[in-house]
N, CA, C and O atoms as a GROMACS GRO file, in nm:
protein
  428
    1UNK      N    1   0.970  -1.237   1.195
    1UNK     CA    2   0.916  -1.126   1.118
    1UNK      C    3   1.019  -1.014   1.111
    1UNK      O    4   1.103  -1.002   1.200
    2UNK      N    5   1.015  -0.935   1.008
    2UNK     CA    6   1.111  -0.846   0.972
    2UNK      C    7   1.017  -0.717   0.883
    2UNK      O    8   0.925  -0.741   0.805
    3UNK      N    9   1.065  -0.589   0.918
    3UNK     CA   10   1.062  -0.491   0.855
    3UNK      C   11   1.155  -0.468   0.758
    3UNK      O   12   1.274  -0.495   0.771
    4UNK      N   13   1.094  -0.409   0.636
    4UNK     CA   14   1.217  -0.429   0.504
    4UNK      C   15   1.138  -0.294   0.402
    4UNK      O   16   1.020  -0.293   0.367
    5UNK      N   17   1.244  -0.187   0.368
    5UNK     CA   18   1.200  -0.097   0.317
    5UNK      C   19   1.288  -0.094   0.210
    5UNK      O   20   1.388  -0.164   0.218
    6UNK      N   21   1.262   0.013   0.054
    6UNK     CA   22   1.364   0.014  -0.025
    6UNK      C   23   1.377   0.175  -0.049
    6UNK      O   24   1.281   0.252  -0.050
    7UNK      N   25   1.486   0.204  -0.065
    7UNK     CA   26   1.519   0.349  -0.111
    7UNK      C   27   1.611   0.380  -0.222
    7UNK      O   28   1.730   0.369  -0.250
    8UNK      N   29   1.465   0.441  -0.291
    8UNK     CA   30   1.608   0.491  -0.453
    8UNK      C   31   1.638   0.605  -0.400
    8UNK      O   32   1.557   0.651  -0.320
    9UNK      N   33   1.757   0.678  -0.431
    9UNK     CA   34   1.814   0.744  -0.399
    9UNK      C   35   1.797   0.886  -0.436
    9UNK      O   36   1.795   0.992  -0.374
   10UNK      N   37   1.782   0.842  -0.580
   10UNK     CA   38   1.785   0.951  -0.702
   10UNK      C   39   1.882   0.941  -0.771
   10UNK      O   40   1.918   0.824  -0.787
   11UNK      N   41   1.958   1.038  -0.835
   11UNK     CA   42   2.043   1.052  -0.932
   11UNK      C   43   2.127   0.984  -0.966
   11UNK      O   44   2.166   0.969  -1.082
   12UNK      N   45   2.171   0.927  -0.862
   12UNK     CA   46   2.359   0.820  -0.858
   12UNK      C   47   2.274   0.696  -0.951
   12UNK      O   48   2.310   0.659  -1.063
   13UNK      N   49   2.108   0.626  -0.848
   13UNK     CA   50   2.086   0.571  -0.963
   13UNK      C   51   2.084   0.418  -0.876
   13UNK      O   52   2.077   0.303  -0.920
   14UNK      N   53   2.089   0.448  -0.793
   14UNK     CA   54   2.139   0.330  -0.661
   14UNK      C   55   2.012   0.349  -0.569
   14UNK      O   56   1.971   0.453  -0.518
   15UNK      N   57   1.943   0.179  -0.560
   15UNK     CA   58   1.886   0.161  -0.461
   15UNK      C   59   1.947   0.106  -0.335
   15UNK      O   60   2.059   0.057  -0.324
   16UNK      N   61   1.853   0.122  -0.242
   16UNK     CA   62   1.920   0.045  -0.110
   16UNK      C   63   1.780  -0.027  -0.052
   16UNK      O   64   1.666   0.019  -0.065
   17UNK      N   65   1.820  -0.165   0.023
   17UNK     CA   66   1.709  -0.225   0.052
   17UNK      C   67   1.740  -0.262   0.169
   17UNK      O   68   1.838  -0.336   0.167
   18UNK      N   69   1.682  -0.234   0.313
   18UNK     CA   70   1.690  -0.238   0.408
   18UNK      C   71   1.583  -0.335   0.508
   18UNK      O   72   1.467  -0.364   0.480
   19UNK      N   73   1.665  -0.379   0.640
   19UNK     CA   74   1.607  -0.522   0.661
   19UNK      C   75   1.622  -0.493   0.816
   19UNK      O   76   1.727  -0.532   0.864
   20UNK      N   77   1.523  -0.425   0.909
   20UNK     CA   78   1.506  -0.441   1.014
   20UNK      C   79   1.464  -0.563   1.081
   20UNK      O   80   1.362  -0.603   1.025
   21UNK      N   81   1.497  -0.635   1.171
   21UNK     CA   82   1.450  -0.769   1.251
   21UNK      C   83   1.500  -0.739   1.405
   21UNK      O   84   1.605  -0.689   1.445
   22UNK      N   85   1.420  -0.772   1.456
   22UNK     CA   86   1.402  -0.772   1.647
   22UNK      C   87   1.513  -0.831   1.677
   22UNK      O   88   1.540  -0.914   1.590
   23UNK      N   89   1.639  -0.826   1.813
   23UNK     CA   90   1.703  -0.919   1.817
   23UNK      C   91   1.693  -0.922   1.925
   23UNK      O   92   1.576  -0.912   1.961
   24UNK      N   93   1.809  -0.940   2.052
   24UNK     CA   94   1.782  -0.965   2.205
   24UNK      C   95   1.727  -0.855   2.249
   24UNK      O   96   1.708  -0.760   2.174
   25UNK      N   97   1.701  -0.854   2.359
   25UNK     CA   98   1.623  -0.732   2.413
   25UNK      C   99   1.597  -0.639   2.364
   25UNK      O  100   1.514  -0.664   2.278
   26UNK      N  101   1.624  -0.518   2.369
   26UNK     CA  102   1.549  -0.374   2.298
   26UNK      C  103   1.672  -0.352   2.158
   26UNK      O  104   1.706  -0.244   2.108
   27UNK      N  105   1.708  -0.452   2.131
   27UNK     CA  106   1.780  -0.421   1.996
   27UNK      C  107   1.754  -0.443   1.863
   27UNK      O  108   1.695  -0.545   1.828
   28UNK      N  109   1.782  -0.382   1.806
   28UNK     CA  110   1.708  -0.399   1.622
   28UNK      C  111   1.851  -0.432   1.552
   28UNK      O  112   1.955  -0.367   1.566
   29UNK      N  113   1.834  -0.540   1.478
   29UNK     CA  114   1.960  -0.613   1.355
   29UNK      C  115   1.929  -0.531   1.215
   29UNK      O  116   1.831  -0.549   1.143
   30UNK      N  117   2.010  -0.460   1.198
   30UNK     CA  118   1.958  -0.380   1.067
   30UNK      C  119   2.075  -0.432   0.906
   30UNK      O  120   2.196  -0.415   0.902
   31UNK      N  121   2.002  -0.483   0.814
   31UNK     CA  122   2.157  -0.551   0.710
   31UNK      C  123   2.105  -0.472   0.614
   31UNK      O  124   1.986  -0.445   0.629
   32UNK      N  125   2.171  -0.419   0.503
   32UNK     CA  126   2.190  -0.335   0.422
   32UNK      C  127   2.220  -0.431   0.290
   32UNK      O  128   2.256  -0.548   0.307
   33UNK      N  129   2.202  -0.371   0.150
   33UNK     CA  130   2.172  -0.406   0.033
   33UNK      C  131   2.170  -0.337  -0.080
   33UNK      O  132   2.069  -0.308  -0.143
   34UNK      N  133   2.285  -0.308  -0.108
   34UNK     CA  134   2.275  -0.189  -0.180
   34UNK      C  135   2.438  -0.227  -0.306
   34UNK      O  136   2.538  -0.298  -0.292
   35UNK      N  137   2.394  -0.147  -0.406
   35UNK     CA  138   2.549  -0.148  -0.504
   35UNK      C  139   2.640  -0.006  -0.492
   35UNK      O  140   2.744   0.034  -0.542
   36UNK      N  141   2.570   0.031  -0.424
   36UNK     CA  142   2.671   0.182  -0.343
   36UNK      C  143   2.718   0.152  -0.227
   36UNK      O  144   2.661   0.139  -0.119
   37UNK      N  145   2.875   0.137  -0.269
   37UNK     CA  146   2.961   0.110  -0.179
   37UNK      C  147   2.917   0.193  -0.061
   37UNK      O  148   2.854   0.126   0.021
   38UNK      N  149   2.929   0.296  -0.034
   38UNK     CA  150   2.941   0.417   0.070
   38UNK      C  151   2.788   0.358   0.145
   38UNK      O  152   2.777   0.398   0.261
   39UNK      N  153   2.715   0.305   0.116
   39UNK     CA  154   2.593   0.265   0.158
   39UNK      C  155   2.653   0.128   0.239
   39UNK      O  156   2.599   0.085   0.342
   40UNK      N  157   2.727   0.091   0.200
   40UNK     CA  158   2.729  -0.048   0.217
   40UNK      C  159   2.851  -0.044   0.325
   40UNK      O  160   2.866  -0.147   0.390
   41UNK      N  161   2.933   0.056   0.350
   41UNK     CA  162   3.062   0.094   0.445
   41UNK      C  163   2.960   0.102   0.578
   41UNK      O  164   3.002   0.048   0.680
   42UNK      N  165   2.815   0.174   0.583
   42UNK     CA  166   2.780   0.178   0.683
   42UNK      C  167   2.722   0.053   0.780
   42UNK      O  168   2.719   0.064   0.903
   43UNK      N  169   2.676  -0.071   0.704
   43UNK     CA  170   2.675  -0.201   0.735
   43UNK      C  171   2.727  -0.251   0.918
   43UNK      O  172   2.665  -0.289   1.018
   44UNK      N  173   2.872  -0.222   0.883
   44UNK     CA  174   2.941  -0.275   1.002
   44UNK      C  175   2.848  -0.137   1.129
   44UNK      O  176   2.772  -0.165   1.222
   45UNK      N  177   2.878  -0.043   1.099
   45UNK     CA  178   2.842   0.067   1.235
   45UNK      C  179   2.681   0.046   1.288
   45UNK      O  180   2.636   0.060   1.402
   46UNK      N  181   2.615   0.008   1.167
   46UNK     CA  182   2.450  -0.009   1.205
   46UNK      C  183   2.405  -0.173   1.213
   46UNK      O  184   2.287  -0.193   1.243
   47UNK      N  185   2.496  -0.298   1.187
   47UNK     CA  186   2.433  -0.387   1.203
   47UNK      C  187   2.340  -0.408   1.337
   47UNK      O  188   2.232  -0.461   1.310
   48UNK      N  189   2.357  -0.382   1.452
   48UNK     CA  190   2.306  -0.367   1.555
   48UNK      C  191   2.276  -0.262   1.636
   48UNK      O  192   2.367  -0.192   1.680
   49UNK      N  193   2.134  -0.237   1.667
   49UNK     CA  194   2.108  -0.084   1.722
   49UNK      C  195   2.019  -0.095   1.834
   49UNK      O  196   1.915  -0.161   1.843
   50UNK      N  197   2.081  -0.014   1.924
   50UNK     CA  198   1.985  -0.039   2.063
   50UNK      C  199   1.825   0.070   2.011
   50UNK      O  200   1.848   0.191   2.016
   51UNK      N  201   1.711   0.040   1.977
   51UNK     CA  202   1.617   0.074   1.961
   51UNK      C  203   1.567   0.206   1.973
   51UNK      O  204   1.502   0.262   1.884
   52UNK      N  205   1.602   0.265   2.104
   52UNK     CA  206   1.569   0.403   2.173
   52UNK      C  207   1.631   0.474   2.134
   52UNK      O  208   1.586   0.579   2.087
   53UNK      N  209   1.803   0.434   2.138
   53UNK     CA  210   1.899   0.566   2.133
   53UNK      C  211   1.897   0.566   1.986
   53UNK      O  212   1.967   0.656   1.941
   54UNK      N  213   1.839   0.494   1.895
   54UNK     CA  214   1.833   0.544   1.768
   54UNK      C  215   1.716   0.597   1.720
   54UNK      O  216   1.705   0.656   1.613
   55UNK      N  217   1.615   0.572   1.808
   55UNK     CA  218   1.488   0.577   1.758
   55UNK      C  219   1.469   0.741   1.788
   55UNK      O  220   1.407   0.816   1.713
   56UNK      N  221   1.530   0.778   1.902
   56UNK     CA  222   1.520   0.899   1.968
   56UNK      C  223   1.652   0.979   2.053
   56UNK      O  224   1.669   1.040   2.159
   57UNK      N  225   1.714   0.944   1.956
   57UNK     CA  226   1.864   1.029   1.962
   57UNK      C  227   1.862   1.198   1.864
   57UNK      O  228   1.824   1.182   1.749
   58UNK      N  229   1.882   1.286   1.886
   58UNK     CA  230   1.918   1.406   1.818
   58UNK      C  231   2.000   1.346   1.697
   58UNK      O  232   2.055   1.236   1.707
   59UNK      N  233   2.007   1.435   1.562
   59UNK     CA  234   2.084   1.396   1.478
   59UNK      C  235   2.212   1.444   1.472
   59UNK      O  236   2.263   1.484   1.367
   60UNK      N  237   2.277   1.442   1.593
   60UNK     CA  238   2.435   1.467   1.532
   60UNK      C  239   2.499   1.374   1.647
   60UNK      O  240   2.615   1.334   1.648
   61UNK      N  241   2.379   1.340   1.767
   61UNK     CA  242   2.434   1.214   1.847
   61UNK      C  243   2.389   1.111   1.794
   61UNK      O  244   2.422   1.003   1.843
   62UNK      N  245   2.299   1.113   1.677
   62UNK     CA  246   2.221   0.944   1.618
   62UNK      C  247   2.336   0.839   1.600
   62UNK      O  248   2.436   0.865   1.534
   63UNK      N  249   2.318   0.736   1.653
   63UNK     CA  250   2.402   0.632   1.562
   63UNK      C  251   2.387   0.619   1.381
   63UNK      O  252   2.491   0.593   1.320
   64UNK      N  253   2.298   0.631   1.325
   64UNK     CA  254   2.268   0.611   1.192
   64UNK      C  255   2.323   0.708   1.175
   64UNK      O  256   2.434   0.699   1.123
   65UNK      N  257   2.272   0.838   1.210
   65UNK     CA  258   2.351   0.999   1.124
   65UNK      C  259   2.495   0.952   1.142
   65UNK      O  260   2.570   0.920   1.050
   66UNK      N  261   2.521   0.951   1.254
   66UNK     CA  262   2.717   0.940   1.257
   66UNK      C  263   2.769   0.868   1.154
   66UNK      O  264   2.848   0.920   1.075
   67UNK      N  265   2.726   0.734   1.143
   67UNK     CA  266   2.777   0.627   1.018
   67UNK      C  267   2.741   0.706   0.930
   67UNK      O  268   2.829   0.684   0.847
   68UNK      N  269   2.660   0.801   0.874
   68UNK     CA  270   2.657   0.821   0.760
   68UNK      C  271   2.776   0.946   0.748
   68UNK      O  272   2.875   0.935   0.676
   69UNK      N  273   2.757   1.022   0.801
   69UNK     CA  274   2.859   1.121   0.815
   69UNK      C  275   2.978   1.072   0.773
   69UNK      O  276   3.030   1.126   0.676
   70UNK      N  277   3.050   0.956   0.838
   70UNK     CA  278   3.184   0.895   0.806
   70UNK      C  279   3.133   0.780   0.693
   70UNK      O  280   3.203   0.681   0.671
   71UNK      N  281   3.044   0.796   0.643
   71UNK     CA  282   3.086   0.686   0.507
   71UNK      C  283   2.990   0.774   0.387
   71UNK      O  284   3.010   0.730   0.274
   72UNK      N  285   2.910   0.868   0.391
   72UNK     CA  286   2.890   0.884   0.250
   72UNK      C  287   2.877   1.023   0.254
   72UNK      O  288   2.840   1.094   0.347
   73UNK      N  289   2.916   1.056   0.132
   73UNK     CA  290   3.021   1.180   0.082
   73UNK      C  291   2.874   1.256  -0.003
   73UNK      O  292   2.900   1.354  -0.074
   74UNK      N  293   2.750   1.217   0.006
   74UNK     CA  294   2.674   1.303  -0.048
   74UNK      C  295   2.531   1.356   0.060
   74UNK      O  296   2.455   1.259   0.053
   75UNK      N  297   2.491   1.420   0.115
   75UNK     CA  298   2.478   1.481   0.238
   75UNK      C  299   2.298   1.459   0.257
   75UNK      O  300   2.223   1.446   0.353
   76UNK      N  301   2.281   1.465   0.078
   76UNK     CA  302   2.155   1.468   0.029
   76UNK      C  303   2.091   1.321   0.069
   76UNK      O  304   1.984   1.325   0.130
   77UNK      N  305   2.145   1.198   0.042
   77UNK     CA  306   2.117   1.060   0.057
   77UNK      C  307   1.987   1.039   0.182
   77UNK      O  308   1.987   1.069   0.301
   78UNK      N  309   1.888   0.978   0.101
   78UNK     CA  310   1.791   0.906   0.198
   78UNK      C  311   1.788   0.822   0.239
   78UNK      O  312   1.676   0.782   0.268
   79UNK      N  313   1.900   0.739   0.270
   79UNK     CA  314   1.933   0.588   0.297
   79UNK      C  315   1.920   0.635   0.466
   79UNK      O  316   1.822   0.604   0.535
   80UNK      N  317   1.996   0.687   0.499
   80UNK     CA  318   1.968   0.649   0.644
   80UNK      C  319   1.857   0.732   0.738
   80UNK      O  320   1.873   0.740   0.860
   81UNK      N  321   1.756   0.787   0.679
   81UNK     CA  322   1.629   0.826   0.723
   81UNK      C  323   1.570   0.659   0.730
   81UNK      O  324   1.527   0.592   0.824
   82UNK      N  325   1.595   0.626   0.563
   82UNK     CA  326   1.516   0.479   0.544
   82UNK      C  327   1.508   0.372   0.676
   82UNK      O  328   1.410   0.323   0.731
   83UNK      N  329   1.685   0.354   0.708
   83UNK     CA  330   1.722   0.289   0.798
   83UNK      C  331   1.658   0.322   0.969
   83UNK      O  332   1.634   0.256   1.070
   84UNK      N  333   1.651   0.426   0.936
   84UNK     CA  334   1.545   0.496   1.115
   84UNK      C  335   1.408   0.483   1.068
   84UNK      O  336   1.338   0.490   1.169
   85UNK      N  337   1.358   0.472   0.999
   85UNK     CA  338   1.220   0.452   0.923
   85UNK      C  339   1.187   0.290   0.951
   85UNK      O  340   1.080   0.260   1.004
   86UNK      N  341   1.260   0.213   0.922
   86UNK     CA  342   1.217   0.056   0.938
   86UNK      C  343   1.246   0.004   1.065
   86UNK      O  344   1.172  -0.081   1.114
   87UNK      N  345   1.373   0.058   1.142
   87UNK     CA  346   1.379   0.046   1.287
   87UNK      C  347   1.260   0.081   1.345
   87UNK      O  348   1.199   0.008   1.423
   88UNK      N  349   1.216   0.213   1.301
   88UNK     CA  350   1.125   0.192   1.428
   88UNK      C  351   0.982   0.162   1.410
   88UNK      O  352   0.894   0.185   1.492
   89UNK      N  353   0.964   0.094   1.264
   89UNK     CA  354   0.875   0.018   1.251
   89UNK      C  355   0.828  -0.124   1.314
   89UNK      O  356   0.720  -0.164   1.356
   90UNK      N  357   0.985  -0.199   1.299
   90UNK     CA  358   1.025  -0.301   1.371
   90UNK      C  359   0.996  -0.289   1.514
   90UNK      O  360   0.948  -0.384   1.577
   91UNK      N  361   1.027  -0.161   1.574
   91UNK     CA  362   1.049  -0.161   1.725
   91UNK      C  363   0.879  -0.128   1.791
   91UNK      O  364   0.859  -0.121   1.912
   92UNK      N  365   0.788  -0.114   1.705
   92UNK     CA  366   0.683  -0.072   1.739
   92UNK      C  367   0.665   0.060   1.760
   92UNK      O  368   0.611   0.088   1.867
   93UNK      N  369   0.698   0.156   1.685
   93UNK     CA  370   0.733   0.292   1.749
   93UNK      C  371   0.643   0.342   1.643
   93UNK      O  372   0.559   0.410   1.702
   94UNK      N  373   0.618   0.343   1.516
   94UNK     CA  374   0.555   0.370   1.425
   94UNK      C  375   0.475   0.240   1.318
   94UNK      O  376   0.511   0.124   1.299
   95UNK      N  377   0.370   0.308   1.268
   95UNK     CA  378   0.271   0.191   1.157
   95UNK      C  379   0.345   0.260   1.016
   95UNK      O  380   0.350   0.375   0.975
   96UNK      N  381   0.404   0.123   0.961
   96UNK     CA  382   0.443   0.155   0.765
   96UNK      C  383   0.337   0.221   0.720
   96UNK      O  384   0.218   0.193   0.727
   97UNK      N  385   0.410   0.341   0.659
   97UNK     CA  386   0.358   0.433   0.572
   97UNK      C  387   0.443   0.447   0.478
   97UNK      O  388   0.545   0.388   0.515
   98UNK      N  389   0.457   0.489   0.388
   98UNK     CA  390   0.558   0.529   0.287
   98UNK      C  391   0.533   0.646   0.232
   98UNK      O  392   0.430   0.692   0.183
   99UNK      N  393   0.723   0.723   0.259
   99UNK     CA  394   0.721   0.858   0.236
   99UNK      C  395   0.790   0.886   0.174
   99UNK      O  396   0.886   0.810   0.165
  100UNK      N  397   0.791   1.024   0.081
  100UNK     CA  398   0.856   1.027  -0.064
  100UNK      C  399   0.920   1.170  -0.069
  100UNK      O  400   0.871   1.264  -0.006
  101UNK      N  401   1.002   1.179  -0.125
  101UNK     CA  402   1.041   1.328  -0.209
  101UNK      C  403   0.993   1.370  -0.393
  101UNK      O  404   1.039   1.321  -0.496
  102UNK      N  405   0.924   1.438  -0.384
  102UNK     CA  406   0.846   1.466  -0.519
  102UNK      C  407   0.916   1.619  -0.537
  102UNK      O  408   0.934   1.692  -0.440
  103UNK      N  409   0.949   1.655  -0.664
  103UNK     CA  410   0.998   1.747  -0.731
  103UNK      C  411   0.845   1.836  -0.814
  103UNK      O  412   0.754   1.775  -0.870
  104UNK      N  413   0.850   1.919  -0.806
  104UNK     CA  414   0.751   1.983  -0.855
  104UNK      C  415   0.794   2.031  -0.970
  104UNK      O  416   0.907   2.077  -0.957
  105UNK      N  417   0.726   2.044  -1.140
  105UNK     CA  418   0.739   2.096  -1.160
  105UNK      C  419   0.685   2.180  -1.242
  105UNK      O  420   0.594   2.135  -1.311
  106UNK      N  421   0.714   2.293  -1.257
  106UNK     CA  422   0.664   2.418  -1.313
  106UNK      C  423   0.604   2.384  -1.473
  106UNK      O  424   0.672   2.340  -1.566
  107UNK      N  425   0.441   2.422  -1.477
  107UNK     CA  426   0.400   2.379  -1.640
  107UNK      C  427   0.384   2.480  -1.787
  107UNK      O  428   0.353   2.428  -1.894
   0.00000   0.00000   0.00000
């Protein structure tokens, strides 16, 4: 069994489809899917994640934040919320819900 979420991005126009699965002990296999390169640079840093320290790391010690920091150049990107979103679905830490950014606008 596998957790698997998708994230449009917005503007660039690029989805990403993300694939949490259980692996040895408290670790989560996370593979990435996406036609945005810079999405896809982060691959190698997150294929494997010890569960906790990502699940409940601060964001400037996160493993996911760091990879993103050094591979994508737009600050705004919801890809790697997504990626902590299905981890710790996978890990039992949270029940799938799905959560959005909505623009309001003025009528």
């Amino acid at each position: 069994m596998s957790s698997e979420v998708e994230v449009t991005s917005g503007i660039c126009g690029f989805k990403a489809r993300i694939k949490a699965e259980k692996a040895d002990g408290k670790k989560i296999r996370i593979s990435l899917d996406s036609d945005c390169e810079m999405v896809m640079k982060m691959q190698e840093d997150v294929a494997e994640l010890e569960m906790m320290a990502a699940a409940f790391t601060r964001f400037l010690e996160n493993p996911v934040y760091k990879s993103a920091s050094k591979c994508l150049k737009h600050v705004a990107c919801p890809v790697p919320s997504g990626i902590l979103k299905a981890l710790e679905v996978e890990a039992g830490l949270c029940l799938p819900k799905d959560a959005s950014i909505v623009f309001i606008k003025e009528q």
